[in-house]
C-alpha angles and dihedrals in degrees: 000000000000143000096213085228101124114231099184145025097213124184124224101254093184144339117208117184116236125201091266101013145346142291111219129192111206114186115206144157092253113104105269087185087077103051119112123211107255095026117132127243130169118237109195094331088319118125103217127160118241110235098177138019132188146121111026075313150101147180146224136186105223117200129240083243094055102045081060100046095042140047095250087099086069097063134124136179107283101021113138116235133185113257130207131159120210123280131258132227102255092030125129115260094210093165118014149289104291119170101196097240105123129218094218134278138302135185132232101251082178162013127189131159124245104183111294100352134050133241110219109193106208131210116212131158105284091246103064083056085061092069090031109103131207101259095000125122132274132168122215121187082350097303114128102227125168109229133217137170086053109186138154106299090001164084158158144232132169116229118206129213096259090050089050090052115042097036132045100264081085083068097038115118124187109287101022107128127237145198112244138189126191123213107288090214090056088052096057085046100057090045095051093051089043094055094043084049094057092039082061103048086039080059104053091259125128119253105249 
């Protein structure tokens, strides 16, 4: 599990294709020293194990699925991605509970400023808005951000100076993609109150 709170820009070192997949090298400021083999970090939202780990460096085997789901596909030597390593029991939890397992992708529709912060307008597949809620959580490229304007195939977040600075959405331009997950506990939610939906209908009983 994740925060959502970035700790690393990191730049794409090298990508190497696999027979299904890719290897990425991604160099970056964390100690890399410290790293384990098999340990979890996020790449731009993306949960991926480290499998090696030296020199101010370290690697991960991406999957053909989620080279498809993600926007690691999209990566070239010397692209900046978010960085963030898995949290640890006693930890702060200074955004909110994000898995890594992303939802799919979105792409910025666009960018305007509102005094010192920006407000970036995403397009995503009307489906994921349904489970988006005013004022709720939602992690794009990894960022915990809190959403707002949700509307079908939408929404907003305000991005203040520090975000832009210290993550990639400072170098985000309209229709650039991007990786999103949606609040895991709205996800239980939906489901719940979808399955308790269908239970009723299955039973003779009139959908709400």
């Amino acid at each position: 599990m994740f925060t959502g709170i970035i700790e690393d820009v990191g730049r794409v070192a090298g990508s190497e294709d696999l027979e299904a997949g890719r290897r990425l090298s991604i160099a970056t400021s964390l100690p890399v020293e410290t790293f384990q083999t098999g340990e979890s970090i996020a790449i731009a939202g993306a949960c991926m194990t480290v499998v090696s780990a030296a020199g101010g460096c370290f690697a991960v085997d991406v999957s053909a699925e989620s080279l498809r789901r993600s926007t690691l596909g999209d990566l070239a030597v010397g692209d900046a991605v978010n960085l963030e390593r898995a949290m640890r029991l006693g930890d702060r939890l200074g955004g909110h509970m994000v898995s890594g397992h992303l939802d799919g992708t979105g792409t910025v529709d666009s960018i305007r400023d509102e005094g010192e912060s920006k407000v970036f307008t995403f397009r995503v597949d009307a489906a994921m808005t349904k489970m988006i809620v005013e004022k709720g959580s939602v992690a794009v490229d990894g960022i915990s951000l809190t959403c707002f304007g949700c509307r079908d195939g939408c929404f907003d977040v305000a991005v203040i100076p520090h975000t832009l600075a210290v993550t990639t959405l400072g170098l985000r331009k309209p229709g650039a993609r991007v990786n999103i997950e949606l609040d895991v506990m709205g996800k239980y939610v939906a489901q719940l109150v979808d399955a308790a939906i269908a239970a009723r209908i299955d039973a003779g009983g009139r959908r709400p």
